[in-house]
Structures are given as C-alpha cells and as structure tokens.
N, C-alpha and C positions, 0 to 999 in steps of 0.2 A: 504494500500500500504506500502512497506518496502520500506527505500527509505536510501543509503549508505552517507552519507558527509563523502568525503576521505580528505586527506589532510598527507604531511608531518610527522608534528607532533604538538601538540598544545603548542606551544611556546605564547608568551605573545604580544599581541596586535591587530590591526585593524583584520586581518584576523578572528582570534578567535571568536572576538566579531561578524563577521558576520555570523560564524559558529554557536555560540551559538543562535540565536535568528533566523536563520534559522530553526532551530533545536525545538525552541521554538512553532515557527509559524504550523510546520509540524504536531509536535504532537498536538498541540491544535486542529486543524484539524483531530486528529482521526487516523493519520499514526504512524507507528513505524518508528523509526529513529534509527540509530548507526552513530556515528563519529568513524572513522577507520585512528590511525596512523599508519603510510608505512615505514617510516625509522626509527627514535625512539618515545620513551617516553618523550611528552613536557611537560615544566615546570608547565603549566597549567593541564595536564593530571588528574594530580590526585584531582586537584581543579573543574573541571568538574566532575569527578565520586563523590565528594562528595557532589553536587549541584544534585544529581540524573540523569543523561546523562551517557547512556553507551555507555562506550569508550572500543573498540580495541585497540589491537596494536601487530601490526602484526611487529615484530624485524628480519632485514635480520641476517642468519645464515653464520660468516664468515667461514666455511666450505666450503659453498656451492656457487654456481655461483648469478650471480646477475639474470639468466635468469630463475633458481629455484626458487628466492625471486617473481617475477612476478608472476610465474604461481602459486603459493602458493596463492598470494594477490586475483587471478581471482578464483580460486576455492572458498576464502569467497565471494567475489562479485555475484558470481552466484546465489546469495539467495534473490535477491535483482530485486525489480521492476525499481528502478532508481537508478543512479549514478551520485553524484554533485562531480567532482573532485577540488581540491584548490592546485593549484600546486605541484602536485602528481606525479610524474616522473613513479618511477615502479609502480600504479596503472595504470596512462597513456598506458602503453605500451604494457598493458595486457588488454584492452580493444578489443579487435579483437578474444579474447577467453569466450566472455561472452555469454550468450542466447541471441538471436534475439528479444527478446521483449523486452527485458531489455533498457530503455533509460538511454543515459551516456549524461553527459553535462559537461564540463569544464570551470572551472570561472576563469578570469584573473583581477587581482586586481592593477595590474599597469605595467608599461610597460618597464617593467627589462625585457633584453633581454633575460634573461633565462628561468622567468616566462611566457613570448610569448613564446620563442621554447617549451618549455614542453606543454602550452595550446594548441599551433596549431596543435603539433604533430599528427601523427597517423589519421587524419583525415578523414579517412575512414569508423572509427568503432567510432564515436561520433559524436551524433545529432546535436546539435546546441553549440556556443561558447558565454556564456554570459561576456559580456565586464562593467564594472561597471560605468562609464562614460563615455561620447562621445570622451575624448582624448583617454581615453584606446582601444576603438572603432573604431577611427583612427588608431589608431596605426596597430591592427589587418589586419585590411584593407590592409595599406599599403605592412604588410607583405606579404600576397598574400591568405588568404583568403579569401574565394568566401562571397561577401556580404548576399544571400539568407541565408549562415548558421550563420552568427553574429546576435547577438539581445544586445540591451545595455538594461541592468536590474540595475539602481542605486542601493547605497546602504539606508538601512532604519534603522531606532530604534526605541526604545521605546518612545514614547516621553506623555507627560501628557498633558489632557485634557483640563487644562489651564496652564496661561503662570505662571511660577515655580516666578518668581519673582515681582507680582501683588503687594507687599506687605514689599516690598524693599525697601531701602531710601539709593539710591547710593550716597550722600552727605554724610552718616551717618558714614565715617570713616575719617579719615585727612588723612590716606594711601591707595593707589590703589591697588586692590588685584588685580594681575597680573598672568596667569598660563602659563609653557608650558608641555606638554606632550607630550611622542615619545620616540622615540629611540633616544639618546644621539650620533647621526651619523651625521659629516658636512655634509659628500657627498651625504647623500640625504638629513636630513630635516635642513642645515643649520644652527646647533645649535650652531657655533662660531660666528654669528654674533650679539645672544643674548648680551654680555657684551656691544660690541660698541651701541646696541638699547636702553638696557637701561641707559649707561649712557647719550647719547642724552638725554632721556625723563629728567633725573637728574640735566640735567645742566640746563634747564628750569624755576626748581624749586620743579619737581614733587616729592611727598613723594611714594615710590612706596614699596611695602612689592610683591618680585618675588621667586615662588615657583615654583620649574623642579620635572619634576618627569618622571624617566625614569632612564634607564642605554645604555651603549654601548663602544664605543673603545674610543669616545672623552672625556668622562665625566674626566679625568683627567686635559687634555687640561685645555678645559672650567672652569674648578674649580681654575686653575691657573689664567688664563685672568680674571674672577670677581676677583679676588685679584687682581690684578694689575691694572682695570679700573675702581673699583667700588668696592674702600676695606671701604667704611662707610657704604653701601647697605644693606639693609636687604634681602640676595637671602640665599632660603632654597635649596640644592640640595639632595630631599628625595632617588633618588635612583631609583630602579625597587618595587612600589606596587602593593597590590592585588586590583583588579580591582574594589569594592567597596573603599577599602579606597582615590585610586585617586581620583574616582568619589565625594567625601563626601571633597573633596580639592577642586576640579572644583566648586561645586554646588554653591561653598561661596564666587568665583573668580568673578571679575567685567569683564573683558576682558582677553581671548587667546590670544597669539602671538604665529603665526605658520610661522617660515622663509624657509619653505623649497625650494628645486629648484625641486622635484616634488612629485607628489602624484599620486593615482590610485582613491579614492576618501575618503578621511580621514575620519574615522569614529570618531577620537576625533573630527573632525569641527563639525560633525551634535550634536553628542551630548553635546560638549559647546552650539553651539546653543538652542538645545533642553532646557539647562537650563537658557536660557534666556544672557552666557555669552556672552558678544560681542566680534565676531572675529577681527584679522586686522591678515592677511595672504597675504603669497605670491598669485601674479596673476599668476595662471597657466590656460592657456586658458583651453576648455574643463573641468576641472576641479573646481578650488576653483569659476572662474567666471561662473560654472554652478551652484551653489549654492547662492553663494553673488550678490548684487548689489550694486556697492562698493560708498559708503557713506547710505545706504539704509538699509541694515539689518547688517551690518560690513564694514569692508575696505579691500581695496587690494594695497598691495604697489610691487614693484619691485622686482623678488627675488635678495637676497643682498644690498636693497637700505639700509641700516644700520637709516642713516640718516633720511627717508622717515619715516619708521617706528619710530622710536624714536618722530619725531616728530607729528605723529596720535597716539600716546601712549601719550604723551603731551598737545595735543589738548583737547583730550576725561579725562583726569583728569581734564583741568581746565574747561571743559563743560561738569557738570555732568549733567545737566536736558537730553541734547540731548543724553547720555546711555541708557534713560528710554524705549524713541521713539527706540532705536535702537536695546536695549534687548527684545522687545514685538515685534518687526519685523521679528527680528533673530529665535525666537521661533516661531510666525507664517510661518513662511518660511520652518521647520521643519516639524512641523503638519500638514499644508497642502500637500509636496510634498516627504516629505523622513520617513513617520511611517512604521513600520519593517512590517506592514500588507502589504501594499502594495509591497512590497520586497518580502516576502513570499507567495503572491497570484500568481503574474507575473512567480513565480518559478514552480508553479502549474500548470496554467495555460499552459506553458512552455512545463511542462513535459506530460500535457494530449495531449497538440498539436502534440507534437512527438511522441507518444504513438500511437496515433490516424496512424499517414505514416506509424507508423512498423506494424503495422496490418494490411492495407492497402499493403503493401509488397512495398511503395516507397523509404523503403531505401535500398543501396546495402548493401548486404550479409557481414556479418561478416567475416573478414578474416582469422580468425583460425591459426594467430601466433602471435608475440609478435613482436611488433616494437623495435629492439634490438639497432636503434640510441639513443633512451632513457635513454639506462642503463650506458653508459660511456666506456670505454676502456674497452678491454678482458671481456667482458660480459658474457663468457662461462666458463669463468675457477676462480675457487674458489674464494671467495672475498679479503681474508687475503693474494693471491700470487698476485694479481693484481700490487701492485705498485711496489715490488722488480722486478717483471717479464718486469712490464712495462721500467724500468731502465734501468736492463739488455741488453732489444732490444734497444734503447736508445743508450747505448754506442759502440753497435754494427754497431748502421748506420742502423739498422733494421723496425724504429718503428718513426713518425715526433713526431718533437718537439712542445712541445703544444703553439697553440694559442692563445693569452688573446684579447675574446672578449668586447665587449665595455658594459660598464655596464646597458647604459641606450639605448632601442631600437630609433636611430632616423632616421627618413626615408632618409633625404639627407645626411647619411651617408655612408648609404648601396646601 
C-alpha cells in the first residue's frame, strides 16, 4: 500500500515526531510511505531526508492562484492508496478531487481553532477524523461533527522494553536535574511561569540545575525574568535542538515541568515518561489527566499555580526514594498504553476499515472540486496580488474587514 502523510511543513516538534514514527511503523509493515510538505520546506525537512524518509515538497507558485496550488497537490495525491492529512489546508481542500478508493483521514493534534477548521473541513471527501485525545475528541464533537466519523487514536512512541532507569540512584547528585521542553510560547505552554516555579522550589532549599530547551517569541522575556528571580540559578537556556540531542538532555533529567494551559496530547510527556523522567504538569482534563494519575506515575498541578508546582518540585527533591516508585510507574504507564505500535496498528486498522465502505460503495461520491473556504481570501487570482488586491477592496468599502478568531476552540464560546 502507498500511503501519503501530508502535512504543512516539517517544522520542529510534537507533530513531526508523530509523523516520523508513523512513518516508521508503516514501513516496517511493508508499505511505502512519502511525507508530503504543502506550503514550505520545514526546518526538519532536510533532517528527515537524511535519516532516509522521503520527503516532498510541493512549494505554492506565487504566480499562480492558491486554487492551482491544490489541484497540483491532488494530482501527486492520486498515486496514493491512503491519505493521513496533519493540518494540511490546501491538501485539505483538494480532497474531493482524489480517486474513490483512495482513503483520506485527517488528524487533529489539538484544538486551535484553526487546526479544527482545516480538520473538519471538506467533510464530504474524508473518511474518518482521528482526534489524538479524548479532549481533542471533545472538542470535534462539539464543533458539529457527526460522532460515527471521529475515532480518538492516542499518540504513541518508542519506548524500551525495560524501564530506562532500573539502574539509577536519584540521590546520586546534590542537584535536581530538572527539564522543560516546547516551544518557548506563554500562550500556550506557559513558559513565564517557569522563573516564579522555580524559585518556589529554591526558597525551600532545593539545589536544582534547570535546563529549557526550545525557542519561540518569549525566550527573550523569560531569559530576563530568570535574571531577575533567580540570578544565582543554574538555568541552561539551550535554544531550539536536534531532536536526538534534546533527547540525550531529557534521558539524564530526574523530573519535566510542563506548565502549559493546553495541549492536544504532548509527545514530550510520553517520552519523558518513557525514560522513566517524572512529570509534574499542568491538569488538563482529557489530556495530561488521560495519561497521569496525579501522585501515581507524576503530578498534576493547576495551570499557573506557580506556587503548586514549585512546591511538588520541592517535595520530590527532598523525597528522593519516592522518584524511584514514581519513575518505574511513569514508564510502565508508557509501555503498556502509549508504544508507537499500537498508534501505528489503530492507523491500519483505520485505514483497512474504510477501505473496506469505499469498496462497498458506503461512502458518498467524491465531489470533484476543491473546497475553496480552505485557501483564504481571493483564492482564484494569483498569490503574490492577493494582499495588495485584498487592500485595495478594503479601502474601497469593497471587501470586510478581517476577523481575529479566538485562538483556542472553546465550546461555550461559540
């Protein structure tokens, strides 16, 4: 089977790594696989082709319309038995122009209202919508997709056969290794609340050595505020790495702190877990509490309790027997419910199930155009005229003024 993982572009993080081990699972399996980017070349692109994974990358042509970029992206798509789309806009749209046995599936990874509208879209000409936890599953729902086509497929990884730190002596340092990873974003993963957490833990007494690793729009911020509440500290701010070298930083870390206000289902949780770190993360229902049970394999504090955390950051230093119990939990929690096989089989599985209706003829007919709410503004006329054009009608009283939707999809909102 050929089977297409679309996506954006492979830019750096959760997503990627789901793609990658998708990708993983598929070929082991006997499938050819392509990871196909849609609008640029990501930063990861070329670090994937040289890991052996081939990568696309279909570049829209500012010459030409954004409804040319679609039907260009469905003509390579036509070669393909299945379609996993990852927040794919113009592959999205051009789904109504594929072969009829072709299954398409669209994955939503969290419940940004953009990444809901682009997944729900076009609903006509895609099978099923995989939702990666039961919040993001809600969420769909809520939207007004019909529940018969949602299925929640968690996310999975790699994870070893025994528990990574059998062999460990968490007393064995006088400082805490403490990790965060992510995108350097307050507005989603709360990363200004790091300084006040850990000087909490500090004032204690705790010796703590805190290593970030990540970039984004706040890392400036944040680099200020540790200077000003914790200018004796030993905080490492690495930056953006390569996804083995973060990993070889986590591996050696005693405990994650993940303060965000939300998630879709974080792949850095599973894999700290996986290496036996102990989390303390925010409580987001459907989410981190579909993974943790909070004093049991990690914690879950408040998002923004500052305080909260600082203080289970404090606790778990000066009780280090009870990490042992709680890093060998942490990882069996992984192993038994989130290994990338089981992610990968459910995908299969998925795909044969729907494979199965379109032969059967239960699902309706392709609709043989291109869902042009997808592509943005003036979607027929050249790329490179679109925003001067769009201006123009603008000042003419011609064309409304744009709406800023709300970042995050919440249902008693809307």
């Amino acid at each position: 089977m050929r089977i297409a993982i679309v996506t954006y572009a492979l830019q750096v993080g959760g997503v990627e790594t789901f793609i990658k081990l998708l990708a993983d699972y598929f070929q082991a399996q006997g499938h050819e696989v392509d990871i196909i980017e849609t609008v640029t070349k990501g930063r990861w692109s070329e670090t994937f082709e040289a890991a052996g994974y081939s990568v696309i990358t279909l570049l829209p042509n500012n010459y030409r319309s954004r409804i040319h970029h679609a039907k260009k992206i469905a003509q390579v798509l036509n070669n393909y038995d299945a379609v996993i789309l990852n927040d794919a806009p113009y592959a999205q749209a051009a789904l109504g122009l594929l072969p009829e046995q072709t299954v398409t599936i669209p994955v939503l990874h969290m419940n940004l209202t953009s990444m809901l509208r682009n997944a729900a879209a076009n609903d006509n000409n895609w099978d099923a919508l995989s939702a990666v936890s039961p919040a993001v599953r809600d969420s769909v729902l809520h939207y007004g997709v019909e529940k018969k086509k949602v299925v929640c497929i968690p996310n999975g990884i790699k994870v070893a056969e025994q528990w990574p730190k059998n062999k460990y002596d968490f007393s064995q340092s006088d400082f805490f290794q403490v990790v965060y990873i992510g995108a350097v974003s307050h507005a989603q993963k709360g990363v200004l609340y790091l300084p006040g957490i850990i000087k909490e833990a500090l004032s204690g007494g705790a010796k703590i050595r805190f290593e970030i690793i990540g970039d984004g729009p706040d890392l400036g911020n944040l680099r200020r505020r540790f200077e000003r509440d914790c200018p004796h500290a030993d905080i490492f701010l690495h930056g953006s790495l390569p996804h083995d070298s973060a990993m070889a930083i986590l591996v050696r870390s005693d405990v994650l702190v993940m303060p965000s206000h939300f998630e879709g289902l974080p792949l850095v949780l599973l894999e700290a877990m996986a290496q036996g770190v102990v989390p303390i993360v925010s409580r987001l229902p459907g989410c981190t509490d579909f993974v943790l049970e909070d004093g049991t394999n990690g914690y879950l504090v408040e998002p923004g309790d500052e305080k909260g955390f600082g203080e289970v950051l404090f606790r778990l230093y000066k009780e280090r027997p009870t990490l042992t119990l709680l890093s060998l939990r942490a990882w069996e929690t992984i192993y038994k419910r989130f290994p990338y096989i089981k992610t990968g089989s459910s995908y299969l599985e998925l795909i044969e199930k729907c494979s199965l209706r379109r032969q059967q003829a239960e699902m309706p007919k392709r609709s043989r155009t291109i869902d042009k709410t997808l592509l943005g503004d003036l979607p027929r006329f050249p790329i490179f005229l679109v925003r001067p054009l769009r201006k123009a009608l603008r000042l003419l009283g011609l064309f409304p003024q744009p709406v800023q939707e709300p970042l995050l999809f919440e249902p008693h909102r809307w």
